[in-house]
VOGU-3710 file (C-alpha; in Angstrom, 3 decimals, decimal comma):
1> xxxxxxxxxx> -34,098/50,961/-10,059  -34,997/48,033/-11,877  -34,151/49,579/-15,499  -30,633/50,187/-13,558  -30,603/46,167/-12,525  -31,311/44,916/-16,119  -28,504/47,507/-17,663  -26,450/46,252/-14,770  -26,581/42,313/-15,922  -26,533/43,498/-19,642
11> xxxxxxxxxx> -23,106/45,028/-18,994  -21,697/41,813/-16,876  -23,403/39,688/-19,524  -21,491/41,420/-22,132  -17,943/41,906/-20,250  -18,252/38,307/-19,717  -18,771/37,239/-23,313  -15,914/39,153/-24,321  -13,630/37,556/-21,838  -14,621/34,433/-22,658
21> xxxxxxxxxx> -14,465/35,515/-26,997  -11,009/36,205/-25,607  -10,102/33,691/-24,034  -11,349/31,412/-26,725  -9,691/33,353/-29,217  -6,188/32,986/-27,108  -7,104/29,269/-27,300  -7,311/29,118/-31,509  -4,690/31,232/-31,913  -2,203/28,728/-29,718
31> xxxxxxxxxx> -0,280/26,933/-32,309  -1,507/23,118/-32,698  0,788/20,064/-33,409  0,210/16,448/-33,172  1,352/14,032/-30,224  2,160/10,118/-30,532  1,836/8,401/-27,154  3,551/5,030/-26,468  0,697/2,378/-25,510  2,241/2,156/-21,870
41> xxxxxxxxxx> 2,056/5,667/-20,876  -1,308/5,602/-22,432  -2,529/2,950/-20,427  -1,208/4,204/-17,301  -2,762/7,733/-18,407  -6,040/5,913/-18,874  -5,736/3,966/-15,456  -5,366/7,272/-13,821  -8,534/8,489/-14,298  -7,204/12,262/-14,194
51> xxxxxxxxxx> -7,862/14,771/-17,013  -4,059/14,990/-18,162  -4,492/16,625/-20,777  -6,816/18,189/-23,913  -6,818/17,369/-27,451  -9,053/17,868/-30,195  -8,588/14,884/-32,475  -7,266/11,546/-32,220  -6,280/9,113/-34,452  -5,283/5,671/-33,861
61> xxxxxxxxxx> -1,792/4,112/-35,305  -0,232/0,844/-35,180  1,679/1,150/-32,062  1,460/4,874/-31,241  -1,739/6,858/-30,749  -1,952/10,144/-32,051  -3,874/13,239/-30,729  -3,863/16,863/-31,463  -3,624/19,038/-28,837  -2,372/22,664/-28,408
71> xxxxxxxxxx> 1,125/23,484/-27,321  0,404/24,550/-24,195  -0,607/20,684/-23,395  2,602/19,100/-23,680  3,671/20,767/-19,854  0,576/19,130/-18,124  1,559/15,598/-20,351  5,498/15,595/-19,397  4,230/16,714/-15,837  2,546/13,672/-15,670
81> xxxxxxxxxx> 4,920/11,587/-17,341  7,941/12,750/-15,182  6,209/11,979/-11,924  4,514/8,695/-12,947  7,618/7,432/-14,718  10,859/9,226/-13,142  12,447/9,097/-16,957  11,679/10,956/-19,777  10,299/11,059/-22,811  6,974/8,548/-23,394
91> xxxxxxxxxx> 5,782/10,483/-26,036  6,926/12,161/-29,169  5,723/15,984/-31,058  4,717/15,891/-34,367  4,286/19,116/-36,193  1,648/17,810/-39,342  -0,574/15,036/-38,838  0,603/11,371/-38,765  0,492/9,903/-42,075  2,003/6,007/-42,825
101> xxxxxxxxxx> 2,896/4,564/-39,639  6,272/2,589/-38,822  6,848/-0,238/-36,274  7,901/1,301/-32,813  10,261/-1,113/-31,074  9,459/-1,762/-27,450  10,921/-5,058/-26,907  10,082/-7,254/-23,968  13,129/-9,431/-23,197  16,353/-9,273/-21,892
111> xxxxxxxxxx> 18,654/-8,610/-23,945  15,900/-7,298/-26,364  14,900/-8,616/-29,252  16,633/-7,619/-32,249  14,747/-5,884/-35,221  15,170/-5,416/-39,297  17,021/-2,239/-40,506  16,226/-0,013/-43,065  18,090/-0,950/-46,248  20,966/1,303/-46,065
121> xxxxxxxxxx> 21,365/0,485/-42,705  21,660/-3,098/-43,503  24,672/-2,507/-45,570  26,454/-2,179/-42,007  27,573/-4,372/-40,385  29,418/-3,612/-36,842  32,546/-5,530/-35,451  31,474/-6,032/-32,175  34,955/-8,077/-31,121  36,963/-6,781/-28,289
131> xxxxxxxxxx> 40,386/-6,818/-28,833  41,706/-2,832/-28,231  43,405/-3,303/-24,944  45,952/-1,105/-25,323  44,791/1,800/-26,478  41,917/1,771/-24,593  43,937/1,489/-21,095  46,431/3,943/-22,918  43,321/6,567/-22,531  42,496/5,808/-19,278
141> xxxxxxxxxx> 44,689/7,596/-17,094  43,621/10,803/-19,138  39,854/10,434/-17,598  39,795/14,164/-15,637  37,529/14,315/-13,164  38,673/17,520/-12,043  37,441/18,788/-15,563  34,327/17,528/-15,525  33,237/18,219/-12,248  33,844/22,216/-13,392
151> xxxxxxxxxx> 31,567/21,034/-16,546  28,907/19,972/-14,212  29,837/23,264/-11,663  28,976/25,743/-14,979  26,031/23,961/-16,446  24,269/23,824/-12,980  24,765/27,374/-12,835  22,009/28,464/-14,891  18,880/29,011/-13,134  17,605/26,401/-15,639
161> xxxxxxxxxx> 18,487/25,125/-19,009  14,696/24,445/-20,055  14,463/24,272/-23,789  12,498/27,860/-23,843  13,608/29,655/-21,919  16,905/31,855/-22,475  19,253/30,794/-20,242  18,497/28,026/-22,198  19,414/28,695/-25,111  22,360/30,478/-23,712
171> xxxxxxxxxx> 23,491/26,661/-21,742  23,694/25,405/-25,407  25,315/27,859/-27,020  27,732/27,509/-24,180  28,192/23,884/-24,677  29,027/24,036/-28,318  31,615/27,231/-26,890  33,357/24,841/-24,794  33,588/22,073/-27,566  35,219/24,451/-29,905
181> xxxxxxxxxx> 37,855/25,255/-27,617  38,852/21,418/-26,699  39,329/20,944/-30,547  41,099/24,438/-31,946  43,723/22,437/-32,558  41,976/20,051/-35,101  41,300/21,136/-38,492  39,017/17,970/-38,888  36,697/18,680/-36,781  33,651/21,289/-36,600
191> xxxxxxxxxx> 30,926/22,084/-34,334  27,348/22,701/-35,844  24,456/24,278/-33,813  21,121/22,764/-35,812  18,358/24,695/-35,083  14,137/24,209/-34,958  11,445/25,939/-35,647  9,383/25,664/-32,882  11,968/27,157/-30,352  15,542/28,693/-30,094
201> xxxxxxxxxx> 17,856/25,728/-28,197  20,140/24,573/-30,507  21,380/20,987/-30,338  25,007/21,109/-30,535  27,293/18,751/-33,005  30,558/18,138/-33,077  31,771/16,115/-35,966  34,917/14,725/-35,967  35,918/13,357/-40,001  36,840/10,238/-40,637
211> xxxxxxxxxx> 39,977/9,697/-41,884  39,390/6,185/-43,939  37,968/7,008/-46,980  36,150/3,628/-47,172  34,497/4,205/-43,824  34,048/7,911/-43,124  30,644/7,972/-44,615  29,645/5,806/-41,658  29,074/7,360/-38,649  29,378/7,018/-34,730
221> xxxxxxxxxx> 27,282/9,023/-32,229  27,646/9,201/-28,603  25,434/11,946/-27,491  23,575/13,190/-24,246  20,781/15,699/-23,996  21,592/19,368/-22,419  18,559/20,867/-21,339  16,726/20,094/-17,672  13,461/20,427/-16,327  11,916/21,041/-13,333
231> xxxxxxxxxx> 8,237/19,071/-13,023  7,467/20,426/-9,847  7,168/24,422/-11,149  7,355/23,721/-15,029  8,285/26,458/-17,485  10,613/29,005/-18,217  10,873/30,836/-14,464  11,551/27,065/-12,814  14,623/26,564/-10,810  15,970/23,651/-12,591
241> xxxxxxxxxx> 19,776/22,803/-11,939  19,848/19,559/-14,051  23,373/18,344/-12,513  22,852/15,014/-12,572  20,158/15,120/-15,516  21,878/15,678/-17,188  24,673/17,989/-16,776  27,094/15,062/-16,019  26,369/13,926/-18,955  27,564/16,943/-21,015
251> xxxxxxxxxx> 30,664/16,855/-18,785  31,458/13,030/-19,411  30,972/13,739/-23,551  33,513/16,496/-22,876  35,857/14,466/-20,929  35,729/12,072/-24,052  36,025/14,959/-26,527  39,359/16,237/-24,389  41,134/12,811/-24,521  40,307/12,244/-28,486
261> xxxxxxxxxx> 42,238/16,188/-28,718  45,655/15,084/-25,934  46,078/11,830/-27,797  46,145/13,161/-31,085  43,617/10,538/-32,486  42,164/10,062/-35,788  39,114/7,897/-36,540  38,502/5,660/-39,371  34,846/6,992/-38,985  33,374/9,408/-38,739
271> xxxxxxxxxx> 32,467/10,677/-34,671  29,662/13,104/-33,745  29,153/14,377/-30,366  25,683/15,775/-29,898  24,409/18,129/-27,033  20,574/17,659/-27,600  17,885/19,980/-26,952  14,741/19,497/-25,814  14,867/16,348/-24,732  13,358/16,981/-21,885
281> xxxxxxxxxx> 9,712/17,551/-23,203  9,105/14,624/-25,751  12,524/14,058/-26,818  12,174/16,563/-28,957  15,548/17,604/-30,442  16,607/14,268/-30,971  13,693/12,697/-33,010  13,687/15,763/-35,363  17,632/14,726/-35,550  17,008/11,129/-36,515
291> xxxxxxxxxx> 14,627/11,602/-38,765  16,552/14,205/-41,156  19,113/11,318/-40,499  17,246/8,905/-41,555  15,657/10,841/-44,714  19,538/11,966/-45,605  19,719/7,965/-45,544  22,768/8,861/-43,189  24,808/5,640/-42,612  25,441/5,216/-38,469
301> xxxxxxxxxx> 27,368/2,419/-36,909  26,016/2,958/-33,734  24,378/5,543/-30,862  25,612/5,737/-27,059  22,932/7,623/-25,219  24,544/9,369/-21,501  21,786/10,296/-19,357  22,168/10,352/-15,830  25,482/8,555/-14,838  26,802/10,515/-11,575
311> xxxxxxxxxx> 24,165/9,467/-9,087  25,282/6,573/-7,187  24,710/6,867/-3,092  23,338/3,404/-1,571  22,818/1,406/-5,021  23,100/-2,687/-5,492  24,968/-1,875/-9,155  26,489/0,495/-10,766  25,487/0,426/-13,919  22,558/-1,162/-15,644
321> xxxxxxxxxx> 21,593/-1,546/-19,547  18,551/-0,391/-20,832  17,223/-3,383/-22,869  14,069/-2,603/-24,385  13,676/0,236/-27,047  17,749/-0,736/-27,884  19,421/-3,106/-30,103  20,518/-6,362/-28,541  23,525/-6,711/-30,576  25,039/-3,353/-29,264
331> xxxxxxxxxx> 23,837/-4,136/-25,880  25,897/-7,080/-25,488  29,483/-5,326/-26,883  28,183/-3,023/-23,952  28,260/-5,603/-21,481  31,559/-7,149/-23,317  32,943/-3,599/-22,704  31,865/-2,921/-19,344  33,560/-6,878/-17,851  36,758/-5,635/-19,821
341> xxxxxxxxxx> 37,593/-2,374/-19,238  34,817/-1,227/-16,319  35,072/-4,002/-14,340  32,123/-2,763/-11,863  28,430/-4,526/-11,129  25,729/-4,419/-13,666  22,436/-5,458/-14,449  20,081/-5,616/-17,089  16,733/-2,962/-16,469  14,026/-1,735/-19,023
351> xxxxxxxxxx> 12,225/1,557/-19,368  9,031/-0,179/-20,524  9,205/2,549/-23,210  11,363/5,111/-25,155  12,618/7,221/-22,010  15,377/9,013/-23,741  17,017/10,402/-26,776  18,177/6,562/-28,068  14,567/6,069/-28,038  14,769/8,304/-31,510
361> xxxxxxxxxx> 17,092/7,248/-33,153  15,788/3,518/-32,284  12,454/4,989/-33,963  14,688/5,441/-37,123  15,731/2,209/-37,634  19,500/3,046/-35,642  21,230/0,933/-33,687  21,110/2,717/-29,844  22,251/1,847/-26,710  21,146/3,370/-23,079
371> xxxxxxxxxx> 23,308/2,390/-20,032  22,515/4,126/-17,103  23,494/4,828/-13,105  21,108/2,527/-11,514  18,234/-0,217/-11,627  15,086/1,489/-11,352  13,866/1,358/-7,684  17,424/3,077/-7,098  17,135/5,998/-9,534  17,944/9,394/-8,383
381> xxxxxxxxxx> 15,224/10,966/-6,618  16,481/14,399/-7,027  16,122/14,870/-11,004  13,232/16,895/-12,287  13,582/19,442/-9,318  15,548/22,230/-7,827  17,655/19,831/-5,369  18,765/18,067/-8,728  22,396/19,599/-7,297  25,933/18,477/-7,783
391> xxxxxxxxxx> 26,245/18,215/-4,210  23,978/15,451/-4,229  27,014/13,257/-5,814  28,929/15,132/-3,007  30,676/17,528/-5,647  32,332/14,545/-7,331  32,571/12,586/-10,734  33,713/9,573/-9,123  30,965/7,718/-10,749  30,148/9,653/-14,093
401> xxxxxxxxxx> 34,220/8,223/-14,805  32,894/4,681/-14,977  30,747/5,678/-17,998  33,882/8,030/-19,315  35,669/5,058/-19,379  32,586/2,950/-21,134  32,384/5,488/-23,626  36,008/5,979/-24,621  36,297/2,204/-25,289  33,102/1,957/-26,982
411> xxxxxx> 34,526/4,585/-29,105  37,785/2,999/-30,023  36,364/-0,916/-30,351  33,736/0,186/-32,504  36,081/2,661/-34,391  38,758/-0,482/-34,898
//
């Protein structure tokens, strides 16, 4: 009986040191990358006292610090950030390990303090005057809500649009689907899908061709991320709607896309739309963007970021301009634009770190620019969950037009 005890334990000893071997070996085999964290989500990580999440190395940068962790980390870390924060973003994925370090701006006023430029980059110089009247109020009345509230109606029709899984990837595809239609018509214009390696969303870009030979090789970008998360049940099988975050969005780039096509106009620059993926986990898709950007030394005249701009029920403004990981310069033709042609109540707010996909191109050295549906304190509480639902803006684009109309004379005064 006791021979039979000892053969017993020997065969639980063993069962459970291959479980373990293979659970270990699921571990290794998990494919490793490297993480930058921005010193406030750090700190309030460290204040926490919780075990967010696991890395194996660290290494300390200049104003980032780096640690490598295993894939399956970056869900517990954007879990954390996403209910701690209620943006975005905080972070940023690195696929080798951090080499020479450049200066991440996190300015502290408001308006922000300005920063130096990478030396193409300081070849351009915007003209920030306002004096486009006209045609700006000549593409006003074209603003369709009725379009993009179907916009919004598709995109929150997909059980989710997370950046792995497919319906996913199929919300993307979509997206750049939909662009191609609006412009048929054009023949200078073309819609790219750039893709990654480490998963299958596309970003989408639509580039529209300058017609100035002098100034095509600049470019302007007004983008918005496409993909949505839900924090509460992360990962592929989530329920994650994304209406507001950040499927209005999508629907107020497409709104701007549809006027450029009725009115028949032709830009002295060059104009890229971008549908970003993975924005939702690190801000992915759009720092891999910038940086081939940058490395292309691709000349850009300026970045709009729209994320979240349909939520509006009981807020004191209604807009406000993220100052801090933005350019000051651009911020104020914002504000110029907004008085002008808006006309509604702003205010100034900060992130207190790079909460969005200007946050990348910021990184790069770019000129970006985040206005947004409300202070803080008033954000939507819905985003990052299954009730993130159009009728939560009671099945209207009432307020995602206000930033429609921001963007189409942002377009045209910084075009002029």
């Amino acid at each position: 009986m006791k021979l039979m005890k000892i053969k017993f334990c020997v065969i639980l000893f063993l069962m459970s040191f291959r479980f373990l071997s293979a659970q270990a070996s699921m571990i290794s085999s998990e494919k490793t990358l490297w993480i930058g964290i921005e010193p406030l989500v750090l700190k309030t990580i460290s204040k926490s006292k919780l075990r967010v999440f696991e890395f194996t190395d660290v290494i300390k940068g200049s104003n980032e610090t780096y640690f490598k962790i295993n894939e399956s980390q970056l869900d517990k870390l954007s879990h954390f950030i996403h209910h701690n924060f209620k943006r975005c973003g905080g972070y940023r994925v690195l696929y080798n390990e951090p080499s020479t370090e450049k200066t991440l701006i996190t300015n502290k006023s408001i308006p922000s303090t300005s920063y130096g430029y990478y030396d193409f980059q300081k070849m351009l110089i915007p003209d920030y005057s306002i004096n486009q009247e006209d045609l700006v109020n000549s593409w006003i009345p074209d603003i369709s809500e009725e379009y993009m509230n179907g916009i919004i109606t598709h995109l929150s029709s997909y059980k989710t649009r997370y950046y792995k899984a497919p319906e996913g990837v199929l919300a993307l595809n979509w997206i750049g689907a939909e662009w191609s239609r609006l412009t048929q018509s054009r023949s200078d214009v073309k819609v790219d899908y750039y893709k990654y390696k480490s998963h299958e969303q596309p970003s989408v870009i639509l580039t529209i061709e300058g017609s100035d030979p002098a100034l095509k090789d600049q470019l302007i970008i007004l983008g918005g991320h496409g993909d949505s998360i839900n924090t509460d049940n992360e990962g592929v099988d989530s329920l994650a709607p994304g209406a507001d975050d950040n499927a209005a969005g999508i629907a107020v780039l497409s709104d701007i896309i549809k006027i450029v096509v009725d009115q028949n106009y032709k830009p002295k620059h060059t104009i890229q739309f971008i549908a970003y993926a993975a924005e939702e986990v690190g801000i992915q898709g759009s720092y891999e963007l910038a940086r081939v950007y940058r490395e292309k030394r691709t000349k850009v005249l300026g970045v709009f970021q729209f994320d979240g701009v349909n939520y509006n029920v009981g807020k004191t403004f209604d807009m406000a301009i993220i100052s801090d990981v933005t350019n000051q310069e651009q911020n104020l033709f914002l504000a110029g634009l907004i008085d002008k042609y808006v006309k509604v109540k702003w205010t100034w707010e900060q992130c207190g770190y790079g909460c969005s996909d200007h946050a990348a191109w910021n990184y790069e050295g770019y000129r970006a620019s985040f206005p947004v549906e409300a202070i803080n304190a008033e954000q939507d509480p819905f985003i990052h969950t299954a009730n993130d639902t159009f009728d939560k803006s009671n099945f209207s684009t009432e307020h995602a037009s206000m930033f429609t109309k921001l963007g189409i004379a942002y377009l045209i005064e910084l075009d002029q």
